[in-house]
N, C-alpha and C positions, 0 to 999 in steps of 0.2 A: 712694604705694604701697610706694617702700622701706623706712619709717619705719614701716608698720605690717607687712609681712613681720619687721621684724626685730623689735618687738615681739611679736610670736607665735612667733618663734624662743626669746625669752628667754622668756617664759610657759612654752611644751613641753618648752626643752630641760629642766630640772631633771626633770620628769616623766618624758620618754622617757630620763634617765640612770638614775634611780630603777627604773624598768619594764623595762627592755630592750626587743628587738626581740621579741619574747614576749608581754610583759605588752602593748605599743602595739598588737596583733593583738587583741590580748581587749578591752582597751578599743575598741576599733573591732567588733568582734562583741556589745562589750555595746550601744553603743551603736545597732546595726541590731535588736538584740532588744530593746531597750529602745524604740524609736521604732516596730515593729512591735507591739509588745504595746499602745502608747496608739492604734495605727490600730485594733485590734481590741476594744478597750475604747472609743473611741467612733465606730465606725463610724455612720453615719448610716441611717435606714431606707432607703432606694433601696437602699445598698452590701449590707446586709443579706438584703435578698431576692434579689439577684443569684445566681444558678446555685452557684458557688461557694460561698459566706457560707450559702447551703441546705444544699451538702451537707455542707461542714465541720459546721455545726450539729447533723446527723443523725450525726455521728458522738460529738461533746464539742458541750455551750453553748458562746458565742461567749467568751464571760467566763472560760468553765476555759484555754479559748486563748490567752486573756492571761493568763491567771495562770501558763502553762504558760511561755510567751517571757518575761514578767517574770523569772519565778525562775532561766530560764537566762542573762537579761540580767546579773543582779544578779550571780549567781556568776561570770560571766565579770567584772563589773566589781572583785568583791573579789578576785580570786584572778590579777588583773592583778596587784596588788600582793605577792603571795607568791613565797615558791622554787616552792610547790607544786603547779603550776597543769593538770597532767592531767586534774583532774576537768570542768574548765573547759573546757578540749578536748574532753573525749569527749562530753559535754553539747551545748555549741554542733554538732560532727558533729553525733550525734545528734536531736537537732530537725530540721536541715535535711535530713538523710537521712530522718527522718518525714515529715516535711511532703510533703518532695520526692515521694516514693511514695504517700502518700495523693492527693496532685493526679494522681500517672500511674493510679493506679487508678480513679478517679474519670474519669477521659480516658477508657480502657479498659472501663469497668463500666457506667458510667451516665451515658457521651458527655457529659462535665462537657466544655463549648467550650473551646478551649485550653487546656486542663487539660496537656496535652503540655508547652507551653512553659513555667508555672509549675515544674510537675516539673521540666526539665531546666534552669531556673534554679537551683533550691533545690539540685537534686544536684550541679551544677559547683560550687556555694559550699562544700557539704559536703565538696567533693574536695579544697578551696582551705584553710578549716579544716581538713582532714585533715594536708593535705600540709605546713602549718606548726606544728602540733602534732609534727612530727617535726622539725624543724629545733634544733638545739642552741642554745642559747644566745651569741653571740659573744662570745669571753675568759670564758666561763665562766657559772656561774650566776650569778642575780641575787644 
């Protein structure tokens, strides 16, 4: 077990010197929008018809939905790698702050079942992305 921690330490660390405490955030936000857009690109027909997967649908195709998490996966994963990475931020917020309120309106509107809890999943992540999109860089920019 110590032998492969410390392998993964030598893999990351060049990465996480490369990146900072910034870019490691985005990569970890590309990666939940990246692994969220392939759940909604192949969702299965059961998941599909479920309550939710209905109304999201009546708003966007399920497929705009993935295209919609991919392209803010992707940004968040190229823009890990730059000085410039605001857009990256406000994007990742942004979806989650969508999402989040679409599931509280849906809860609200048209008694989407647990719709509450989704919402106040997605909104606390967006508080969480929020709140590290403010954080500086430690010893400076990348």
């Amino acid at each position: 077990m110590r032998a492969l921690r410390r392998t993964a330490h030598q893999l990351w660390s060049p990465v996480s010197r490369r990146v900072g405490h910034r870019g490691t955030a985005l990569l970890f936000f590309a990666l939940v929008d990246l692994v969220y857009s392939a759940s909604l690109a192949s969702a299965p027909p059961e998941t599909l018809a479920s309550p939710s997967y209905v109304f999201l649908a009546q708003l966007l195709p399920i497929p705009v939905w993935a295209v919609v998490w991919l392209v803010v996966g992707l940004l968040c994963l190229m823009q890990a790698f730059m000085r410039s990475d605001r857009l990256a931020f406000a994007c990742a917020s942004a979806l989650k702050v969508g999402w989040g309120l679409i599931y509280l309106v849906g809860w609200i509107v048209v008694d989407l079942p647990r719709g509450y809890v989704a919402a106040a999943i997605w909104l606390a992540f967006a508080g969480f992305v929020h709140v590290i999109s403010r954080w500086p860089e430690p010893g400076g920019d990348r």
